[in-house]
C-alpha positions in Angstrom: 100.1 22.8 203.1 102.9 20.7 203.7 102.7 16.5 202.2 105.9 14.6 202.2 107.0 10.8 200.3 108.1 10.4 203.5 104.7 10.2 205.2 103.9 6.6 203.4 106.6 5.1 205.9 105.9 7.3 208.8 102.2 7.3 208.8 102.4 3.3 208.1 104.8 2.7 211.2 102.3 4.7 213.5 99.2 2.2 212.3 101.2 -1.1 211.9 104.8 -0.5 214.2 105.3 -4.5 214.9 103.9 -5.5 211.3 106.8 -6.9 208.7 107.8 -4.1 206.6 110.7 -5.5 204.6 112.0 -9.0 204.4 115.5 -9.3 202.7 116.7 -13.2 203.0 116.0 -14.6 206.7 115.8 -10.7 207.7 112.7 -9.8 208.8 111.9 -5.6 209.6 109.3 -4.2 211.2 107.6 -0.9 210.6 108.7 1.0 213.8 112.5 -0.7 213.4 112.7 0.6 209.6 111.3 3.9 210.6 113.7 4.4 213.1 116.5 3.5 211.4 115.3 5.7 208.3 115.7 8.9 210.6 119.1 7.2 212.0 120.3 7.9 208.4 118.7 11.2 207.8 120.5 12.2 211.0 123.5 11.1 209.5 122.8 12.8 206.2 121.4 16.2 208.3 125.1 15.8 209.9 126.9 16.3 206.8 125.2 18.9 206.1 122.5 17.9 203.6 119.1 19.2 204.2 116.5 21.1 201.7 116.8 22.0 198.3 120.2 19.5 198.0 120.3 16.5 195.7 121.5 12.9 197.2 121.8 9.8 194.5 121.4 6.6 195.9 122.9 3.7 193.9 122.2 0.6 195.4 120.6 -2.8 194.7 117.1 -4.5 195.9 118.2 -4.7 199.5 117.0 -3.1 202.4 119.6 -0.5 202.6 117.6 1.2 199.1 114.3 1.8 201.2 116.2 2.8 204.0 118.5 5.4 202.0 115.5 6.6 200.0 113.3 7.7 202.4 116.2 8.9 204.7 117.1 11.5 202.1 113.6 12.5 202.1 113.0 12.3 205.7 115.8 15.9 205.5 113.8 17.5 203.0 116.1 16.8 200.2 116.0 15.5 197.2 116.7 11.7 195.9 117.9 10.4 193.1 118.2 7.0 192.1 120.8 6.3 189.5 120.2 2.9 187.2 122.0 -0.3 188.3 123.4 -1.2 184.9 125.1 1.9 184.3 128.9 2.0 183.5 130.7 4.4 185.6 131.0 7.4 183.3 127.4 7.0 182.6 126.4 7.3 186.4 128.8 10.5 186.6 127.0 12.1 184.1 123.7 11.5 186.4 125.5 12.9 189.4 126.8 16.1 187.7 123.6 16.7 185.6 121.9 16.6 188.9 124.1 18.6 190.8 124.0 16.2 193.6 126.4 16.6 196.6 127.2 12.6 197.5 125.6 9.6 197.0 124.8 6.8 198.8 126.1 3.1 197.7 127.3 -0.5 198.7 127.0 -4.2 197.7 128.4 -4.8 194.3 127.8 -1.6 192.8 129.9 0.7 195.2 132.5 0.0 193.0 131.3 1.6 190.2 129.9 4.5 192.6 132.7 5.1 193.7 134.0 5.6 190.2 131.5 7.9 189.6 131.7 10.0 192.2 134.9 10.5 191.9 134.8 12.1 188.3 132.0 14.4 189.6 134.0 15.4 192.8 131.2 14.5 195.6 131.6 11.6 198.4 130.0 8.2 198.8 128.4 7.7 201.9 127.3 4.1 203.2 123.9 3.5 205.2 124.4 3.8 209.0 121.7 4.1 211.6 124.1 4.1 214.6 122.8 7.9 215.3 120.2 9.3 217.3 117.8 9.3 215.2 116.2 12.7 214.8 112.6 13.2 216.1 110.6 14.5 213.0 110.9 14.4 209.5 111.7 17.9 207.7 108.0 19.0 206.2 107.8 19.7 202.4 105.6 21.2 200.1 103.6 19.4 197.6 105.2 21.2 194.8 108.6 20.3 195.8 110.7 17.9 193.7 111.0 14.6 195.6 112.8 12.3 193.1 114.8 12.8 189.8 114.3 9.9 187.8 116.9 9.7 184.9 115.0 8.5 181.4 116.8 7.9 177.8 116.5 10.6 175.4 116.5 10.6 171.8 119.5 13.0 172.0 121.9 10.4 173.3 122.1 11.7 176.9 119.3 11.1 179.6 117.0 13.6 180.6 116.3 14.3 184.8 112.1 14.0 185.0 111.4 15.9 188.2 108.8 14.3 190.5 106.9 16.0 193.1 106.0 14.5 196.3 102.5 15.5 195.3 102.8 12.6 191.9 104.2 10.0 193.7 102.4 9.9 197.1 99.4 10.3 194.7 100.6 7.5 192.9 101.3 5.0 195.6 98.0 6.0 197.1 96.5 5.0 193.6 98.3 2.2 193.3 97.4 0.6 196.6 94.0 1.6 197.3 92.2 1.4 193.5 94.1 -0.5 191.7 95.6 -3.4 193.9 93.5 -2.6 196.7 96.5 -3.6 199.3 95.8 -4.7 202.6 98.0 -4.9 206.0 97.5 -8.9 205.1 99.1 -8.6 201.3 102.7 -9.9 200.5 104.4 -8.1 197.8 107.4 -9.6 196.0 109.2 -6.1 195.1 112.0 -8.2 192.4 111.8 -5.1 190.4 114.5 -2.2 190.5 113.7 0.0 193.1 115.7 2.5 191.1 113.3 2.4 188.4 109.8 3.9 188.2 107.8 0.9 188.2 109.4 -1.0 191.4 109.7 2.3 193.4 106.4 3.6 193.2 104.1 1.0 192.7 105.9 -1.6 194.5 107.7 -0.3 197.5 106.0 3.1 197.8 103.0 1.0 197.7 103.5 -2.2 199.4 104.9 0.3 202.0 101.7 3.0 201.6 99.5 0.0 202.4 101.4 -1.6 205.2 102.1 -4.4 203.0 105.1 -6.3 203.6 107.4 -6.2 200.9 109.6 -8.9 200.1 113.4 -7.9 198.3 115.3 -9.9 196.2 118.5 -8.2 194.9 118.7 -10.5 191.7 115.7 -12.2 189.9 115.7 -15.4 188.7 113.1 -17.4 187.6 113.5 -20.8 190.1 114.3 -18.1 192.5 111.5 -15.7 192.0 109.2 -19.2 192.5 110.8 -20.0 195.8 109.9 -16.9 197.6 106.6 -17.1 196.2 106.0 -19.8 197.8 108.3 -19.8 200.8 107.0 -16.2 201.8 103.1 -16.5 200.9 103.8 -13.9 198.3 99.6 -12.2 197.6 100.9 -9.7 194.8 103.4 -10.1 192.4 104.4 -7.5 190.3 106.9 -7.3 187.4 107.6 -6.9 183.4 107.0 -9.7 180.6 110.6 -10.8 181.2 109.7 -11.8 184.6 106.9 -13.9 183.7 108.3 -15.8 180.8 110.8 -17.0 183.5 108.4 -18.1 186.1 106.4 -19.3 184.0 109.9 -21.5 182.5 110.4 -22.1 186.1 107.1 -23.5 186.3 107.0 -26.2 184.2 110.2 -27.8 186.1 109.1 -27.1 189.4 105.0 -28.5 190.8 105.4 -26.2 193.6 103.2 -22.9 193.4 102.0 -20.0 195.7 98.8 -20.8 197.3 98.4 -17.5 198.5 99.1 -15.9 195.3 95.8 -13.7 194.5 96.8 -11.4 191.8 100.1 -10.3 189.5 100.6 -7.0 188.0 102.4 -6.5 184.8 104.0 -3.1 183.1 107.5 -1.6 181.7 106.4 -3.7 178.3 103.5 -5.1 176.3 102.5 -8.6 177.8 102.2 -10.9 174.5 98.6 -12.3 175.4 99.9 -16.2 174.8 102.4 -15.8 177.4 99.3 -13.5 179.9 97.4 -17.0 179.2 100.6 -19.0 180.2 101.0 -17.7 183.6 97.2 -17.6 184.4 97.0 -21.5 183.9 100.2 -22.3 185.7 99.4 -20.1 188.7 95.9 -19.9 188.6 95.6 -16.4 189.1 95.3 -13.3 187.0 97.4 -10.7 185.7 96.5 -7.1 185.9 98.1 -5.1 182.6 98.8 -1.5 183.1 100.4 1.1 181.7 103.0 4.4 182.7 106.2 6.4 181.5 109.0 7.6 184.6 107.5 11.2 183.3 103.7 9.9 184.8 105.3 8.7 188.3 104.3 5.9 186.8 100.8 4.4 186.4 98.7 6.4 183.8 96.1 3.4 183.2 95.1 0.0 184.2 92.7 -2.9 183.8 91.1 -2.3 186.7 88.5 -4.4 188.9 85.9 -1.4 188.6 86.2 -0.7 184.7 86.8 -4.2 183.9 89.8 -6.5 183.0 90.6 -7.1 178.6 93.8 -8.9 177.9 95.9 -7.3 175.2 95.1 -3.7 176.2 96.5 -1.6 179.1 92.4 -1.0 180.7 91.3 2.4 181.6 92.8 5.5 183.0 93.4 5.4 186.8 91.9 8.3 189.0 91.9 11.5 188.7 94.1 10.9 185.5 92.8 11.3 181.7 94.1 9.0 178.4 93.3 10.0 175.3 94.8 9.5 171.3 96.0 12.6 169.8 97.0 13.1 165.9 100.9 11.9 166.4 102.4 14.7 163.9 101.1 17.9 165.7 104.3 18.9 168.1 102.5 22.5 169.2 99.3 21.7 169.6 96.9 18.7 170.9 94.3 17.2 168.7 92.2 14.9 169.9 90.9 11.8 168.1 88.0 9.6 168.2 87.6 6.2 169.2 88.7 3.8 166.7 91.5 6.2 165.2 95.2 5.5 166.0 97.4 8.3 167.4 99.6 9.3 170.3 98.9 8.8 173.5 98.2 11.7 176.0 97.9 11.8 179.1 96.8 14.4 182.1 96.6 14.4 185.4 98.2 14.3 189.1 100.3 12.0 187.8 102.0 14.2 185.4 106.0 15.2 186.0 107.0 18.7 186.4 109.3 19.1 183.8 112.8 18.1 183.1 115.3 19.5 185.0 117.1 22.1 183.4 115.3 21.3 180.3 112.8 24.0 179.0 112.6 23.1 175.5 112.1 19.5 175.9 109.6 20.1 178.8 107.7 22.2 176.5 108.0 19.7 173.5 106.8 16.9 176.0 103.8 18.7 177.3 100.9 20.5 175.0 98.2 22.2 175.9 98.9 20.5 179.3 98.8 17.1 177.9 101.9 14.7 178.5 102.7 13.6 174.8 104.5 10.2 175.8 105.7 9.2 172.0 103.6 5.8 172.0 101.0 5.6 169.3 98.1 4.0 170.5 94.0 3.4 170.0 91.3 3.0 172.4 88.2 1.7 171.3 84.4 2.0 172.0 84.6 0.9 175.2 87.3 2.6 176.8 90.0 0.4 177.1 93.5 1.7 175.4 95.7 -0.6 173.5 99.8 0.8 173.0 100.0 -0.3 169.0 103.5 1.0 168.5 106.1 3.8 169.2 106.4 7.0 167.8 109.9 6.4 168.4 112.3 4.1 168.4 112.4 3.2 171.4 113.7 -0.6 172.1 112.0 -2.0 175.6 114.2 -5.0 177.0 113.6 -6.8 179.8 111.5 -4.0 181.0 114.3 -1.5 180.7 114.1 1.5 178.1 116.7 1.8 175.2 116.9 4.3 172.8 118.9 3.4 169.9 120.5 6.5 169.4 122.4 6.5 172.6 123.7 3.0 171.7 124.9 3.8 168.3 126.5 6.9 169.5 128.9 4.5 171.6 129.5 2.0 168.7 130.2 5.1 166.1 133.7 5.7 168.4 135.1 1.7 167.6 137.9 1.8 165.5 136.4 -0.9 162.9 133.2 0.4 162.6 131.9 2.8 159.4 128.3 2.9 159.9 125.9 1.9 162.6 121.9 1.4 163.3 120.5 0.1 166.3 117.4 -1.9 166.1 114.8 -3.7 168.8 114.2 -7.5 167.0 111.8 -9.5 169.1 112.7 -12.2 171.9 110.7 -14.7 174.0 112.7 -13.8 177.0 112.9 -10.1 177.0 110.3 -9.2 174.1 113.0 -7.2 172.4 116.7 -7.7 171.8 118.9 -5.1 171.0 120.4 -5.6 167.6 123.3 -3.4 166.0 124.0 -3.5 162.1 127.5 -2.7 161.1 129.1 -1.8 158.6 133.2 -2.4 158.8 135.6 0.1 157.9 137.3 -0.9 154.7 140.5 -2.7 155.5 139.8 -3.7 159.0 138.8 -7.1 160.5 136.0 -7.4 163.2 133.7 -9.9 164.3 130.5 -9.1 165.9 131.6 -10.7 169.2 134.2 -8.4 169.3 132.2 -5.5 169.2 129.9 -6.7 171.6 132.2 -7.2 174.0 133.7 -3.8 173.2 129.9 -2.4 173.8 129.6 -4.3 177.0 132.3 -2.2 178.6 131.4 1.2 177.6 127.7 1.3 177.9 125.3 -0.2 180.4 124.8 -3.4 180.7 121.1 -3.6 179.1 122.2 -1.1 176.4 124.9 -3.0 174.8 123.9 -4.9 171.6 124.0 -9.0 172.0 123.3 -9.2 168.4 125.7 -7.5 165.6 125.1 -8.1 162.4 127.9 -6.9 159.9 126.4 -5.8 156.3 128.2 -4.7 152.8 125.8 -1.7 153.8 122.9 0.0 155.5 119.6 0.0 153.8 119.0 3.8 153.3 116.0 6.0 151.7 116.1 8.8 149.3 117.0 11.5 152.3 120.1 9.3 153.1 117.4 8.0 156.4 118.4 4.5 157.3 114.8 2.0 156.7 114.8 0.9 160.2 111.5 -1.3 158.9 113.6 -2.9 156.2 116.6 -2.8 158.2 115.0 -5.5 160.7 113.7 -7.6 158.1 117.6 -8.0 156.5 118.5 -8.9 160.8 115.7 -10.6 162.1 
């Protein structure tokens, strides 16, 4: 049997060849003209000498170039990775070596850094070109075959590779599209989130693309910006995290203009706060469809979905041919269920699920029990089905869509000069529900200042790791084992 990520664009460009595929500015590409020039590059890739079983990382931003790069690298049987846009160089190099990935493709603004990057892991970086004949067929893979790596923050400071087969994410799209957005040929898709993360590359390009949607980039979001191509491109679907809509909806009240053709919006990476859900519904008149996913679940595990019904301030029902349910959180080798009503970890199962992390036995095994995904979240789903995330398990800080884990942070801070003792926090924040927070405490004899060390973060650590907030304290607020109260710790910051 033989199913390929690749397919979505093929299969789509067969059915709808002269229907808009991408539009990037004034740019508009069809479905036989990205097609074409996705196996110009995968020419260009078979060239060098990358074909199946290799790893290619693609670092670029929302242009068309991504989609085009992406699909080329899958088009020769290979493997993509997408590394994350805010990494610092010798973040990204880690990436590249962990993955053992032989170039990487990259422009715009962040070739620089790519370049950096690929230098300290010894590979090239190749730009997109589709000046080749392009080649006639795509290489044919198996379902089981990893498609994508997808770098995710770990608890022990350095990211772990989830695999993904082509088997999860053309699932996935498929899902996406057909049950849960139910995409037409007609719909317009504003695709303002990362493609390199889960969220924007599965359910909004993969999708948009799986549908013959048109999907419209934009390699920087803004709010006033975001508003203009809603309305300027009859944008049908828009999807993005509770950052995104506390700017529109701040656009909104400065600007009377709004998408007429707008007929639903999607939200994920975070918990919408229900005031701001009710926000957006009145300015837009529309509604906004809350759903739920981890990189490790390719991404959408549940929804609120048309057929099982829509309740704002939960994350709906489990999509197809996928299972929730609430586990007790403190069982790490085996999974007990819960009922209704109780609050536990989340598990999920399904064809959604990741097949492992590369090279990573023992955390694949601690992430999957009894061949449920245990995703860290502690949730509760009540009497009627519908799940609601309560807190994490960890702590894991979610800004502006984007996962954090505080230990990776702190690690980075515990190397300043001036700096004794360190905890990262999440504290809340209209604009990107959490804000990364770092309590200090100074070295005896040294001076600092918290803009200092901010600034010091900035260049060391990605740029939606480092902390805008530094609080320096006499001392850290610590329990009987010596454990710093990260509960008490927030209330002393906030």
């Amino acid at each position: 049997m033989q199913l390929s990520v690749a397919t979505i664009l093929q299969d789509s460009a067969a059915r709808f060849p002269d229907r808009t595929a991408l539009v990037e500015s004034d740019v508009r590409t069809s479905y036989r003209a990205l097609w074409q020039e996705v196996l110009a590059f995968a020419a260009e890739l078979r060239a060098r000498g990358v074909g199946p079983g290799d790893r290619v990382a693609v670092m670029l931003p929302n242009t068309s170039d991504f989609p085009r790069a992406y699909y080329a690298v899958l088009a020769v049987g290979a493997t993509v990775v997408p590394v994350h846009g805010l990494l610092v160089a010798e973040e990204a190099a880690y990436v590249l070596r962990h993955s053992g990935c032989t170039a990487v493709v990259s422009g715009g603004p962040l070739r620089q850094v790519a370049e950096e990057a690929a230098a300290a892991a010894g590979i090239d970086v190749l730009a997109v070109r589709t000046d080749r004949e392009p080649l006639l067929l795509a290489e044919p893979c198996r379902p089981d075959d990893i498609a994508a790596i997808l770098y995710t923050s770990g608890t022990t400071g350095r990211p772990k590779g989830a695999q993904l087969t082509h088997f999860n994410l053309v699932m996935n799209a498929g899902v996406c599209a057909q049950d849960l957005i139910g995409l037409t040929p007609d719909d317009v898709v504003l695709g303002c989130l990362p493609l390199f993360h889960s969220y924007g590359q599965s359910c909004a390009m993969n999708a948009a693309l799986r549908a013959g949607s048109t999907l419209v980039l934009t390699p920087r979001f803004t709010g006033p910006g975001a508003l203009e191509l809603l309305v300027k491109e009859g944008v049908t679907v828009f999807m993005g995290v509770p950052t995104m809509y506390h700017a529109l909806t701040e656009a909104a009240a400065l600007d009377p203009r709004r998408p007429a053709a707008l007929r639903v919006a999607v939200s994920g990476g975070a918990a919408l706060p229900v005031p701001l859900l009710e926000r957006f519904e009145t300015a837009f008149d529309t509604v906004i469809l809350e759903g739920y996913g981890l990189t490790e679940t390719s991404p959408a595990a549940t929804f609120n979905q048309h057929t099982t019904g829509r309740r704002p301030g939960t994350v709906g029902h489990p999509v197809w041919g996928v299972e929730a349910a609430v586990a007790a959180p403190d069982t790490d080798r085996q999974t007990v269920l819960l009922a209704d009503g109780e609050v536990g970890e989340v598990v999920l199962r399904g064809h959604n699920i990741f097949a492992g992390y590369l090279d990573d036995p023992e955390a694949t095994a601690a992430a999957v029990v009894d061949g449920w995904f245990r995703t860290g979240d502690l949730g509760v789903r009540d009497e009627d089905g519908f799940l609601s995330i309560v807190d994490r398990k960890k702590d894991l800080i979610i800004r502006g869509g984007f996962n954090v884990y505080p230990r990776e942070v702190e690690e980075v801070l515990a190397r300043h000069p001036a700096i004794a003792q360190v905890s990262v926090i999440g504290l809340p924040d209209e604009a990107r529900g959490e804000e990364i927070c770092a309590a200090v405490v100074p070295r005896p004899g040294t001076e600092v200042t918290g803009e200092a060390i901010a600034a010091w973060a900035r260049e060391r650590i990605g740029k939606h790791k480092y902390p805008r907030i530094v609080r320096l304290l006499p001392e850290l607020p610590l329990g009987p084992s010596g454990k710093v109260l990260k509960r008490e710790l927030r209330e002393i910051c906030a």
